[in-house]
C-alpha positions in Angstrom: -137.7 -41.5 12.9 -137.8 -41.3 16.8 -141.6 -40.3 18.0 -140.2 -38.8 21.2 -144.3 -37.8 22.4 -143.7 -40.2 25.1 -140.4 -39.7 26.4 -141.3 -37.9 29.2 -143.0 -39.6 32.4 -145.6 -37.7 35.0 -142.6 -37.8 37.6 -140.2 -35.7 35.1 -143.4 -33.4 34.1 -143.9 -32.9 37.7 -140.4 -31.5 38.5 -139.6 -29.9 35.5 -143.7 -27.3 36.5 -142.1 -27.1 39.8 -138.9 -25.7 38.7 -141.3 -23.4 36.4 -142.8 -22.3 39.8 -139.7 -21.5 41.5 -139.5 -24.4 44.2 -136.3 -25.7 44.9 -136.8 -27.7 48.3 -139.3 -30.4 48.7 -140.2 -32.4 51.7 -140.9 -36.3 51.9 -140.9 -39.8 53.3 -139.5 -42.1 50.9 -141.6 -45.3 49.8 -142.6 -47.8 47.9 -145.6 -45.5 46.5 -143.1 -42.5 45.6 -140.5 -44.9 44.0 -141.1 -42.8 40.4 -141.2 -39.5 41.7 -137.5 -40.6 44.2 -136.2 -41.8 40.8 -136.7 -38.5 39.0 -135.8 -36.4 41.4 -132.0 -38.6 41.3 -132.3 -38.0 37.5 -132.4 -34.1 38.6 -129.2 -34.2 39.9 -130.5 -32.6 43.3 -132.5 -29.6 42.5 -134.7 -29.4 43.8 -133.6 -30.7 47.4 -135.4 -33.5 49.0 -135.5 -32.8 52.9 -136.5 -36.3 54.5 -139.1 -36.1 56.9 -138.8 -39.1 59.7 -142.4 -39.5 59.3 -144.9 -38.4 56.2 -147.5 -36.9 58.2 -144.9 -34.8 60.0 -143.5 -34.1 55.8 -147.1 -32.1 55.7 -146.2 -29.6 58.2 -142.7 -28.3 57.0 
């Protein structure tokens, strides 16, 4: 039998509460420290949208 308790990782619980809570855009700067959360949001299939930000300081304020 298949224990599927840990099939789920924090990056796919985090999209999945923020699709619970309606948001649909997000705002970012790619890196080495986001890897998990980049890779679950291409598992999404692009919802919600990832706006790029050219600098993550400046990802704060949109």
């Amino acid at each position: 039998m298949k224990d599927d308790r840990m099939s789920k990782n924090v990056s796919d619980f985090l999209f999945e509460r923020l699709n619970e809570w309606g948001i649909h855009r997000i705002y970012g700067y790619p890196g080495d420290g986001i890897n998990g959360i980049v890779g679950a949001l291409a598992r999404r299939g692009g919802d919600p949208e990832f706006v790029q930000a050219r600098h993550e300081e400046m990802a704060a304020f949109m």
